[in-house]
C-alpha positions, 0 to 999 in steps of 0.5 A: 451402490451410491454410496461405494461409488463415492467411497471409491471416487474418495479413494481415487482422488489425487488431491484429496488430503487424508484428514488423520494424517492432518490430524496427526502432522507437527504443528511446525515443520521446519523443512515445509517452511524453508522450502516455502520462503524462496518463492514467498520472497520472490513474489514479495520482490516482484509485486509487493515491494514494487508496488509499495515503492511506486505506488508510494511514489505516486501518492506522495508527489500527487497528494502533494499536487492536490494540496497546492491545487486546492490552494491556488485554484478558484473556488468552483475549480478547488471545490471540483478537484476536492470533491473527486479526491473525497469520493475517492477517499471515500469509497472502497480500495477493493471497489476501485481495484475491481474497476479499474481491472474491468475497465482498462483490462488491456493494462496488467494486473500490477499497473493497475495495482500501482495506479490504484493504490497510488491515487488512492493513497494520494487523496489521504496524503493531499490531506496531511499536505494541506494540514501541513500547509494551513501550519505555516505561519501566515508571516512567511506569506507575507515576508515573501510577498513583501520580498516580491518572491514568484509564486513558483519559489514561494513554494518551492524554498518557502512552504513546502519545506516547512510543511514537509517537516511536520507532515513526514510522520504520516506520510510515512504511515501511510506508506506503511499502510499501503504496504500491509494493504497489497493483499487486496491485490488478489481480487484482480489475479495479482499473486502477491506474497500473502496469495502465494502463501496461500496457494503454497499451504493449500494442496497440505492445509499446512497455512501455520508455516506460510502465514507467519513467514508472511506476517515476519517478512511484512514486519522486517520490512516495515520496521525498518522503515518505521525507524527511517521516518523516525530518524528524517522526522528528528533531523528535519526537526533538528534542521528547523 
C-alpha cells in the first residue's frame, strides 16, 4: 500500500524529471543554450562585472593607502595597521562574506560583496605596493630630500610612479583573481552568473550548456584584460 502511494506521488509530481528522457537527451542543445545566454550575461552585467570594477577600485587605491601607511606610520601604529590587513589576508573570503552579511544585514548583498572583495583584495595588493616601494633605489630618497621636496610630491611625482611601474603585472592578476572569485557571491544570496547558470540548468539537469557559456564568458572577459596589462606593463616600461 506504501509503496503505490509513493509510486503515485512520483507520478503526481510536477518537478520530477524523467531519468530515461535525461538518459536519452543530446548532449548539447543549442536551442537551450541560446535561450540561456540572455539572462546569463545580464547577471554577468548586474553583479559580476560591477563588482569586479568596483571592488578593483577599491582594493587598488586602499592597498595603495596600507602601503605608504606602513611606511610613514610609527612603529606601534604600522605594526597595528599590518597586523589587521594579514588577518584579513589571512582569513577565508567566504568567512568574511558571511559576516559581514550577517553583521550589516541592513546593507544589500552586492554592497557587501563589493566591500568584501574590495578590502580583502587590498591586503594582497598593499603587498605588491609595498614590494614595489622597497624597489626604489634609495638615491631618489635622497635627491629628493637634497631638493627639499614635501613629503606629499616625494610620493606623488617621485615614488609612486616608479613603484607603479613594476607593480602593474600583479596588480592586474589580482584584478583577475577577484574576477573568477565573484561566485563566492552565493553564500549571501547575490546571483551572480554562474548561480544563475545554476538555477537555469537545474529544473532539466541540462548544466553542460550553461556552465561552458559561463567558463566562455569569464575567459572573453579576462583575456582581454590580460593583453591590456600586458600593453600598460610595456609602455610604463618603455616609459621609464
Amino acid at each position: 500500500m506504501i509503496q503505490n502511494r509513493l509510486r503515485a506521488a512520483e507520478i503526481d509530481d510536477p518537478t520530477r524529471v524523467d531519468e530515461e528522457e535525461i538518459r536519452e537527451s543530446p548532449f548539447w542543445d543549442w536551442e537551450f543554450a541560446f535561450n540561456a545566454l540572455p539572462d546569463m550575461l545580464l547577471a554577468f552585467l548586474q553583479v559580476t562585472l560591477v563588482v569586479t570594477v568596483v571592488g578593483t577600485l577599491i582594493a587598488a587605491v586602499l592597498g595603495l593607502v596600507i602601503a605608504v601607511l606602513l611606511r610613514v606610520l610609527p612603529r606601534p601604529l604600522a605594526w597595528l595597521v599590518k597586523w589587521m590587513a594579514n588577518f584579513i589576508r589571512m582569513t577565508p573570503l567566504v568567512v568574511q562574506l558571511i559576516f559581514m552579511f550577517w553583521t550589516f544585514m541592513w546593507l544589500d548583498g552586492i554592497t557587501i560583496g563589493i566591500i568584501v572583495f574590495g578590502v580583502h583584495y587590498a591586503t594582497y595588493m598593499s603587498e605588491v605596493y609595498r614590494a614595489g616601494i622597497e624597489s626604489v633605489p634609495p638615491g631618489q630618497w635622497e635627491a629628493t630630500t637634497a631638493l627639499s621636496m614635501s613629503a606629499v610630491r616625494t610620493w606623488r611625482r617621485v615614488i609612486i610612479p616608479q613603484a607603479l611601474r613594476s607593480t602593474v603585472p600583479s596588480l592586474g592578476n589580482y584584478a583577475i583573481s577577484m574576477f573568477k572569485d565573484t561566485p563566492f557571491l552565493i553564500v549571501i544570496s547575490v546571483a551572480e552568473m554562474v548561480t544563475v547558470a545554476g538555477e537555469i540548468g537545474a529544473p532539466t539537469f541540462r548544466y553542460t550548456e550553461v556552465f561552458v557559456l559561463a567558463g566562455l564568458i569569464f575567459l572573453a572577459a579576462s583575456y582581454p584584460t590580460a593583453l591590456l596589462i600586458s600593453r600598460l606593463e610595456k609602455r610604463l616600461a618603455y616609459a621609464h
